[in-house]
C-alpha positions in Angstrom: 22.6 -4.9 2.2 21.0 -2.4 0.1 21.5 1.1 -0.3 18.2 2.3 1.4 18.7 -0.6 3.9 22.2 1.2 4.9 20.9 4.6 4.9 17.6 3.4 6.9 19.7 2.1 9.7 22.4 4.9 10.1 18.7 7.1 10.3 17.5 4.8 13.3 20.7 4.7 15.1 20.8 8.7 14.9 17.4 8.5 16.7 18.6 6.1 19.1 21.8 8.0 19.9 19.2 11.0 20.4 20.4 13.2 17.8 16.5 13.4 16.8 14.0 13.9 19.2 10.8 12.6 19.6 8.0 14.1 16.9 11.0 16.1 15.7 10.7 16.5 12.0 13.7 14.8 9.9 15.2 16.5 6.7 13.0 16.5 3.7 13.9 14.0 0.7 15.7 16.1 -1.7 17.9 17.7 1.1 18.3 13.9 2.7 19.9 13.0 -1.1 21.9 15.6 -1.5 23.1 15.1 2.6 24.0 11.5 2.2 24.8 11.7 -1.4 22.5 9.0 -2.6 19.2 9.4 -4.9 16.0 10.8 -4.2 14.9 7.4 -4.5 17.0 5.6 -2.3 15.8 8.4 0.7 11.9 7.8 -0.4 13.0 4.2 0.2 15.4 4.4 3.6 11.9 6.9 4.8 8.7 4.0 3.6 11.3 1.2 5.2 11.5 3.4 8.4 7.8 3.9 8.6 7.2 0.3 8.6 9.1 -0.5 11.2 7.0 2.3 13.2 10.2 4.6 14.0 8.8 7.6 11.1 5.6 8.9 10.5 4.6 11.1 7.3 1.9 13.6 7.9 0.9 15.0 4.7 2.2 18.5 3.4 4.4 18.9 6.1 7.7 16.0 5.7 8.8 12.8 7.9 8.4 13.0 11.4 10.3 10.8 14.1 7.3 9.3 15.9 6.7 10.5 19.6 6.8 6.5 20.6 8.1 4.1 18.4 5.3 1.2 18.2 6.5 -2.4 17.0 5.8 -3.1 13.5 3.2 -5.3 12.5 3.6 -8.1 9.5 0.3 -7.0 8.3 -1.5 -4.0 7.9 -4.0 -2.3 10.5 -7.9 -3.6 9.4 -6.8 -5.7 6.9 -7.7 -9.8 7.0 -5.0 -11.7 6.5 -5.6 -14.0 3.1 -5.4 -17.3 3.7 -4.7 -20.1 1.0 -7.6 -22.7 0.7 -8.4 -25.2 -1.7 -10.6 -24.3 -4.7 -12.9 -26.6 -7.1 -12.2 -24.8 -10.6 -15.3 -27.1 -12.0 -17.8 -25.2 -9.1 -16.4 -22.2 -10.3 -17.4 -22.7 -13.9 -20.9 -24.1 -13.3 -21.7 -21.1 -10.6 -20.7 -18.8 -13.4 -22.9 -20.8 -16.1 -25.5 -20.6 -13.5 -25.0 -16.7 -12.8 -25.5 -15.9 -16.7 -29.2 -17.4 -16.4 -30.2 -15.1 -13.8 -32.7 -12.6 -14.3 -31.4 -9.5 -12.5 -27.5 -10.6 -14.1 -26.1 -7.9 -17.1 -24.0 -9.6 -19.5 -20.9 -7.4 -19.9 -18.7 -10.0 -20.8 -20.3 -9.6 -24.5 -19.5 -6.3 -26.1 -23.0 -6.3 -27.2 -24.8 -6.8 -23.9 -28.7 -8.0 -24.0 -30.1 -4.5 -23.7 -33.3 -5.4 -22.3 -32.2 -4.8 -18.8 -30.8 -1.8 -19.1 -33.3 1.6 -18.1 -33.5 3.0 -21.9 -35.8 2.3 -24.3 -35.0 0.2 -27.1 -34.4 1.9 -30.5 -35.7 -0.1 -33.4 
């Protein structure tokens, strides 16, 4: 078990044990380190790892708060689709992009000396 892991769980059992109340604000990083006797690191670590599992919140300015009810953490973010592997023809790929370059309204920026014709200046000649 890591470090952060370690302190992260001695954190959540002190909450359990009710030695931090509910929306009670923890101690700020630097003092956590020098507390616990571990890096500022390792307590930026123990906080994010805590905040995952929904026990911590950070509210910005102000430190790491114990959350008024814990809420089960998810495996994916809030909002966000989860990707999902699928098969992929490389040769459609290539010919959609071939295809792409013929376009009228498409820029060439792939050359470092784009066809300027498209661009809203006037040519200089």
């Amino acid at each position: 078990m890591k470090l952060y892991e370690k302190l992260a769980d001695e954190i959540e059992a002190a909450m359990r044990r009710g030695i931090f109340a509910p929306g009670e604000k923890i101690a700020p990083v630097r003092q956590a380190s020098q507390q616990q006797g571990v890096s500022i690191k390792t307590v930026l670590h123990a906080y994010a790892l805590l905040e995952s599992r929904g026990v911590l919140e950070t509210r910005p300015q102000s430190g790491y708060f114990v959350r008024p009810e814990p809420r089960q953490a998810s495996a994916e973010p809030p909002g966000r689709a989860i990707a999902v592997a699928s098969e992929v023809d490389v040769s459609w790929l290539v010919l959609s992009t071939l295809r792409s370059i013929r376009a009228h309204d498409a820029v060439l920026l792939g050359s470092p000396y784009p066809d300027p014709e498209p661009f809203p200046w006037k040519r200089i000649n």
